[in-house]
LONUTOR-625959 format. One record per residue (C-alpha): x, y, z; residue number from 1. Coordinates in steps of 0.05 Angstrom, whole numbers, padded with zeros to 5 digits. Each point is the difference from the previous one (the first is absolute). Example, Ala and Ser with C-alpha at 12.3 -4.5 7.8 and 13.67 -1.06 7.14 Angstrom:
REM LONUTOR-625959
{{00246, -00090, 00156}, 1}
{{00027, 00069, -00013}, 2}
REM end
This chain:
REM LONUTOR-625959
{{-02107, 05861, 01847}, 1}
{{-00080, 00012, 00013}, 2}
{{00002, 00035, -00075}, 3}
{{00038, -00055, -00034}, 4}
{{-00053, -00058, 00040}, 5}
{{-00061, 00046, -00031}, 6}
{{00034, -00005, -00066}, 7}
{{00016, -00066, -00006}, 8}
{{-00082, -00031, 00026}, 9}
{{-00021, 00038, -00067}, 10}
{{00015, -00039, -00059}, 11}
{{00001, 00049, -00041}, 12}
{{00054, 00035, 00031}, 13}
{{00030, -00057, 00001}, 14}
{{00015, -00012, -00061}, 15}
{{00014, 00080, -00006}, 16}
{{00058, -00015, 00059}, 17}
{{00028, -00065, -00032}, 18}
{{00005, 00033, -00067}, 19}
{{00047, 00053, 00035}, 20}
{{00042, -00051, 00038}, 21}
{{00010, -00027, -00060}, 22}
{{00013, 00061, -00039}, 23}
{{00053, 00019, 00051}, 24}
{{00030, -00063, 00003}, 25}
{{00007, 00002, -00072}, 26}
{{00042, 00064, 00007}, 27}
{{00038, -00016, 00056}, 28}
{{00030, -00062, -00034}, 29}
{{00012, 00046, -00069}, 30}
{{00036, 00046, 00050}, 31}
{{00039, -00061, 00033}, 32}
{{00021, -00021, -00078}, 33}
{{00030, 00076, -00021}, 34}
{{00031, 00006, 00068}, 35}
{{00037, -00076, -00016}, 36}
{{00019, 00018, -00073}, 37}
{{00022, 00078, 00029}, 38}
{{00053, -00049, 00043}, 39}
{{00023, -00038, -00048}, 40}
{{00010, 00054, -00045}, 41}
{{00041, 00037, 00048}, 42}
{{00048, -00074, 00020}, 43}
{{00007, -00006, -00078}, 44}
{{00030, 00077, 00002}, 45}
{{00041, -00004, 00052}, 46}
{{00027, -00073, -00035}, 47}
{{00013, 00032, -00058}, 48}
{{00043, 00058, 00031}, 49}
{{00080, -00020, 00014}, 50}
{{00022, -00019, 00059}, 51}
{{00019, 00047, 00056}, 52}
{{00061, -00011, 00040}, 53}
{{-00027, -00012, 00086}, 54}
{{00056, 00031, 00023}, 55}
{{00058, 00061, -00009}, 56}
{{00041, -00005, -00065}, 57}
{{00072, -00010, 00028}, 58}
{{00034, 00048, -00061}, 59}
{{-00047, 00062, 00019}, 60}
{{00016, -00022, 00075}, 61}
{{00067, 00006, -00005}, 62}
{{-00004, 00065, -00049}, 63}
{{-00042, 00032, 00064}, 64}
{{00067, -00020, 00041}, 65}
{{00046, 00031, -00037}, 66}
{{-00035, 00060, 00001}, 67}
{{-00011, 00002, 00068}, 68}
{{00077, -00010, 00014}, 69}
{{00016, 00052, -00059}, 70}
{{-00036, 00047, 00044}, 71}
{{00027, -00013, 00061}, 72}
{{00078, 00001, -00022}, 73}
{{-00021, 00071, -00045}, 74}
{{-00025, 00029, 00073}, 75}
{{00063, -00024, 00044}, 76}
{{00050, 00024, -00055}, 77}
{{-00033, 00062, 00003}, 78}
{{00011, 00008, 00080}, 79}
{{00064, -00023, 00002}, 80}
{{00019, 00048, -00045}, 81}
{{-00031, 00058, 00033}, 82}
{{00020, -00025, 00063}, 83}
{{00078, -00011, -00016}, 84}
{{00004, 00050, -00054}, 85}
{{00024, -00046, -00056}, 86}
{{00023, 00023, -00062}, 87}
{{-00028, -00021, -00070}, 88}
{{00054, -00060, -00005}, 89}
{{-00020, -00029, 00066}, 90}
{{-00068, 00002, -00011}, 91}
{{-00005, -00023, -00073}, 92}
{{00044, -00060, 00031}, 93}
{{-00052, -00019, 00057}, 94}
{{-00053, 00018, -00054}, 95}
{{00035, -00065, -00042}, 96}
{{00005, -00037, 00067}, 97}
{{-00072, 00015, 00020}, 98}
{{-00024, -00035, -00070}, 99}
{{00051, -00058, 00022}, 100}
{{-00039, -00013, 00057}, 101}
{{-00065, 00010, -00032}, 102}
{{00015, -00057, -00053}, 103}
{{00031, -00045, 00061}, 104}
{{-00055, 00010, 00037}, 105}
{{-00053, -00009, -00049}, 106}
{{00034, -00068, -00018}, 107}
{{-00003, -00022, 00077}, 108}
{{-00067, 00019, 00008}, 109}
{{-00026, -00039, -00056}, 110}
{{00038, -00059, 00023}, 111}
{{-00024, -00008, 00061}, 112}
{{-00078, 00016, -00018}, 113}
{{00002, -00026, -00078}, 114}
{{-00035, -00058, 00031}, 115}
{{-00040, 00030, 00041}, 116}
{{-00032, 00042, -00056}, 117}
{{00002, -00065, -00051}, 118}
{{-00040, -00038, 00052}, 119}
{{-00057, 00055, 00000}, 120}
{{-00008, -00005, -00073}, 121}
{{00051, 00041, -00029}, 122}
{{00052, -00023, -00051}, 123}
{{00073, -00014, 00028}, 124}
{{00060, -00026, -00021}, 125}
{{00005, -00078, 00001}, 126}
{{00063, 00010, 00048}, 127}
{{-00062, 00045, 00052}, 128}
{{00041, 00058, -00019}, 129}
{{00068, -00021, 00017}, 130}
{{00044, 00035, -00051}, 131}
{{00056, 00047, -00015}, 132}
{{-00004, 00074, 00008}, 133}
{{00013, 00003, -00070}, 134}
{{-00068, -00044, -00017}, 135}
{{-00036, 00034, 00044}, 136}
{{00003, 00062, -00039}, 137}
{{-00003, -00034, -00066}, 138}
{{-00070, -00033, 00024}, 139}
{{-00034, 00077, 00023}, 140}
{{-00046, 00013, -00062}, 141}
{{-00036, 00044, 00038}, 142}
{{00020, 00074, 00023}, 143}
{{-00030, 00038, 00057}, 144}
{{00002, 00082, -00010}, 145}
{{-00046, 00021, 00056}, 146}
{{-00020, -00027, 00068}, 147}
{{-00081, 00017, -00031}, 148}
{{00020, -00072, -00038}, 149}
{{00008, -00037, 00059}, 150}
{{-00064, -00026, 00036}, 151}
{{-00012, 00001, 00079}, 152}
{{00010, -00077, 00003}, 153}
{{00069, -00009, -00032}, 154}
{{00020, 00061, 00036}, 155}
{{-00010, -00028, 00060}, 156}
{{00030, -00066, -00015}, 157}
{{00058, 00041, -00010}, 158}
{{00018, 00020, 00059}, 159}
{{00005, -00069, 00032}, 160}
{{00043, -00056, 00010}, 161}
{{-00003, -00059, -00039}, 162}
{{-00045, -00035, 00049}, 163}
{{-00048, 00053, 00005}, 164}
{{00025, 00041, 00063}, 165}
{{-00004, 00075, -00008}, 166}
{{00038, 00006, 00073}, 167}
{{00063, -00046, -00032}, 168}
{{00016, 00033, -00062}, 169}
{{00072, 00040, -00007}, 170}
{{00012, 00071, -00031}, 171}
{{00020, 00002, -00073}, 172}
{{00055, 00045, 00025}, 173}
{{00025, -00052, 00053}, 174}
{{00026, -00043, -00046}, 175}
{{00066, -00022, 00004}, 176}
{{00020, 00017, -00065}, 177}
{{-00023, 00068, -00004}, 178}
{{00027, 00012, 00069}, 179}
{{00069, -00013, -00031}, 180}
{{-00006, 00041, -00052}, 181}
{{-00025, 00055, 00038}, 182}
{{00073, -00012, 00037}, 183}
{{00036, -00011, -00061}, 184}
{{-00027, 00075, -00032}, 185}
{{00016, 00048, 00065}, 186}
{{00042, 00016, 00029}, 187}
{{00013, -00016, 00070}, 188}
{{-00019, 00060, 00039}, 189}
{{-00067, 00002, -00057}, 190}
{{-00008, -00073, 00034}, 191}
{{00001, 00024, 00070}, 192}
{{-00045, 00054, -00021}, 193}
{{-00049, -00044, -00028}, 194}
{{-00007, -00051, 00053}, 195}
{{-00010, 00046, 00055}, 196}
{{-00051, 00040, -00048}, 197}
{{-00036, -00064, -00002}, 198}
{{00008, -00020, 00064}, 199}
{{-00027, 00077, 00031}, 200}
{{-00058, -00010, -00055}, 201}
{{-00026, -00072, 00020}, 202}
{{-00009, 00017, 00073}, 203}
{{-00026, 00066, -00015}, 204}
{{-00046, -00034, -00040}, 205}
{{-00010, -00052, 00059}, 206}
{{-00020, 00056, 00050}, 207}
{{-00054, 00018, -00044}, 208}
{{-00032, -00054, -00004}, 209}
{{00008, -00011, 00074}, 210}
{{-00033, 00065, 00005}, 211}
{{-00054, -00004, -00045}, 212}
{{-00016, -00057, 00044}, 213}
{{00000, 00017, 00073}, 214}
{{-00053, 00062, -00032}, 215}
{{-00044, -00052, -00019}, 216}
{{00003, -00041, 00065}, 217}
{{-00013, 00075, 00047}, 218}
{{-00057, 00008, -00044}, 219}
{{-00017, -00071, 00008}, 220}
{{00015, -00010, 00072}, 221}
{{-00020, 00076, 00022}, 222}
{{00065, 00007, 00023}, 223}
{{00035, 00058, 00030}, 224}
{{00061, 00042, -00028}, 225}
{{00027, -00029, 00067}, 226}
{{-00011, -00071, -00017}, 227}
{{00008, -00001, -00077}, 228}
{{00071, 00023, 00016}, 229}
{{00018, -00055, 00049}, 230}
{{-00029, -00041, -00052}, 231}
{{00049, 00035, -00056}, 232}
{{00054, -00018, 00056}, 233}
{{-00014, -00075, 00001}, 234}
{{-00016, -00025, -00072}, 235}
{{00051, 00045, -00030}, 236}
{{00064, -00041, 00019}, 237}
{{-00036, -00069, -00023}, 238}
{{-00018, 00027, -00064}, 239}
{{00062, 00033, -00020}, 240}
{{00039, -00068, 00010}, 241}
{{-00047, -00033, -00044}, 242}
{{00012, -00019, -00081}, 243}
{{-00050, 00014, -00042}, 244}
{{00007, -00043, -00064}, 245}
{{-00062, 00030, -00047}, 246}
{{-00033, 00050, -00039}, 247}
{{-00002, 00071, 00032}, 248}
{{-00084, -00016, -00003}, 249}
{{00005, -00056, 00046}, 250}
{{00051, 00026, 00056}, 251}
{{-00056, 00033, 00038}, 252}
{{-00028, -00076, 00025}, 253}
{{00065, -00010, 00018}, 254}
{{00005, 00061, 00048}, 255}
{{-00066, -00031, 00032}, 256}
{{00025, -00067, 00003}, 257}
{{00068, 00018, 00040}, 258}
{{-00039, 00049, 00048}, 259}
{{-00046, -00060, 00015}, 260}
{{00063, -00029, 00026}, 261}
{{00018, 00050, 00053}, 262}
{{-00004, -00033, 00070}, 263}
{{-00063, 00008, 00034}, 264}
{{00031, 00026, 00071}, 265}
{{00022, 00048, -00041}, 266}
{{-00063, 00020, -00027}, 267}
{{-00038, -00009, 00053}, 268}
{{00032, 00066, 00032}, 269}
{{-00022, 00050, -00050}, 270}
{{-00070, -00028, -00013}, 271}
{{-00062, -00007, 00043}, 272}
{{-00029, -00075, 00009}, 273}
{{-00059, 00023, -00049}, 274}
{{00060, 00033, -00062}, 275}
{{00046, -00065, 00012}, 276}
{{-00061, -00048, -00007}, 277}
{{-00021, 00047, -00063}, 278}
{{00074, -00003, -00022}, 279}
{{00006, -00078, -00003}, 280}
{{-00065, 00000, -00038}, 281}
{{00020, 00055, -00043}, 282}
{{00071, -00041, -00014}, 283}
{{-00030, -00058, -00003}, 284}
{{-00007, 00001, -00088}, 285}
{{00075, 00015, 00004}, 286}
{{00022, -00062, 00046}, 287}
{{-00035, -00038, -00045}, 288}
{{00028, 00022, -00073}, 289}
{{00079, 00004, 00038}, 290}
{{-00015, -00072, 00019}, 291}
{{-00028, -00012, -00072}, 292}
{{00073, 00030, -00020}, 293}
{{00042, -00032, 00047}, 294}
{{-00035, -00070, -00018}, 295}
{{00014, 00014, -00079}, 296}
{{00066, 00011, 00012}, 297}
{{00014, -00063, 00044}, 298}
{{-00030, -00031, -00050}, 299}
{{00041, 00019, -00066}, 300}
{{00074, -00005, 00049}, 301}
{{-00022, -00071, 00005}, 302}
{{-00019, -00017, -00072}, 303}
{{00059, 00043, -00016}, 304}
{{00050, -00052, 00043}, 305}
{{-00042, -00057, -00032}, 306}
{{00027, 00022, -00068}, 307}
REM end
């Protein structure tokens, strides 16, 4: 400040100092000018490029389905037939059932989120997607070879129901229809075989998760092998009970959700004051996503009544 008060009580430097101000001002407003035109330059570019679409485009969409279902008919055929030894007939029978069920499903899926999609920017049918099986196919112009083609995002959308809900969506292989004609191809004993093979491998499955868990929460919790199987003792039974409608990916929350459930008195045996106070806090993310769940469902029974 003192130098620029010495400067300016000489007049020469004065004018010396002006002339700069000026100078710079000069450039700053030549700079102001190219950075305007560099703008508009860029908005008339971007005008002059077509239109992209805002949201998913419905045909790829429901191209990704069907591949996703293809896949996960090609994977039960092939454990049903290791599993109840079927011979080529049977199998090339529930391999023409499996792509029944595949087009079926496609069809339903696009029905009830043609809409949907349409509404995020997408192109649907004028009916939201409410067509024949036999349109359905006719309107897939594009075909998906390799999961690689399928980004993150749709993948994800997917998996859920219509409304959004990961933790409400059914197995492919659930479905009535294929159901019947998993019936219809074995025999009964094959039948037998099969549901009890299903039945051993979804609990086994189950336990592992359960598991996997009650590890995390001794090494959370500092438990004992003393208390983490007390623990085990408890949670088990309200797990097992439980239906899990989802992905494989999201069942894990689940398994936390349920164990947040257990009753307290319960709990309050195993743990110390200081690991049940640490266990509410540590369950506390999982009350809050089943209760997230359990609202969404609520939710889509009563708009599902409504209709």
């Amino acid at each position: 400040m003192e130098i620029f008060r010495r400067l300016t009580t000489r007049p020469v430097c004065s004018l010396i100092l002006l002339a700069v101000l000026a100078a710079n001002s000069v450039a700053l407003a030549q700079d102001e000018k190219e950075a305007v035109e560099e703008v508009q330059e860029a908005v008339q570019a971007q005008a002059a490029q077509p239109a992209m679409p805002m949201g998913p485009d419905v045909n790829r969409m429901v191209a990704a389905k069907r591949f996703q279902l293809t896949q996960v008919f090609a994977v039960e055929v092939d454990e049903i037939q290791r599993v109840c030894a079927l011979d080529d007939a049977a199998k090339t029978k529930l391999t023409v059932g499996a792509k029944g069920a595949v087009s079926k499903l496609t069809a339903k899926w696009k029905k009830e989120n043609g809409a949907k999609l349409g509404m995020m920017g997408g192109d649907v049918d004028a009916d939201g997607g409410k067509q024949s099986d036999a349109d359905a196919d006719a309107t897939i112009e594009v075909e998906i070879r390799d999961a690689d083609e399928i980004d993150d995002r749709t993948a994800q959308m997917l998996t859920m129901d219509p409304d959004g809900n990961p933790f409400n969506a059914v197995a492919p292989t659930d479905d009535k229809f294929w159901k019947k004609t998993v019936n219809a191809v074995l025999t009964a004993d094959q039948v037998k075989e099969w549901k009890e093979f299903r039945k051993s491998r979804d609990r086994e499955k189950r336990l592992s998760l359960i598991d996997t868990a009650i590890r995390t929460i001794k090494v959370e919790l500092c438990m004992s092998d003393e208390q983490s199987e007390k623990l085990l003792e408890v949670v088990s039974p309200v797990i097992l009970e439980e239906k899990f409608s989802c992905p494989a990916f999201f069942e894990p929350f689940l398994v936390y959700y349920h164990a947040s459930k257990v009753d307290e008195a319960k709990l309050r045996e195993i743990f110390s004051p200081a690991q049940f106070q640490q266990w509410k806090m540590f369950m506390a993310p999982a009350r809050e996503i089943g209760q997230l769940i359990e609202l969404e469902n609520a939710q889509n029974e009563v708009e599902t009544d409504d209709d």
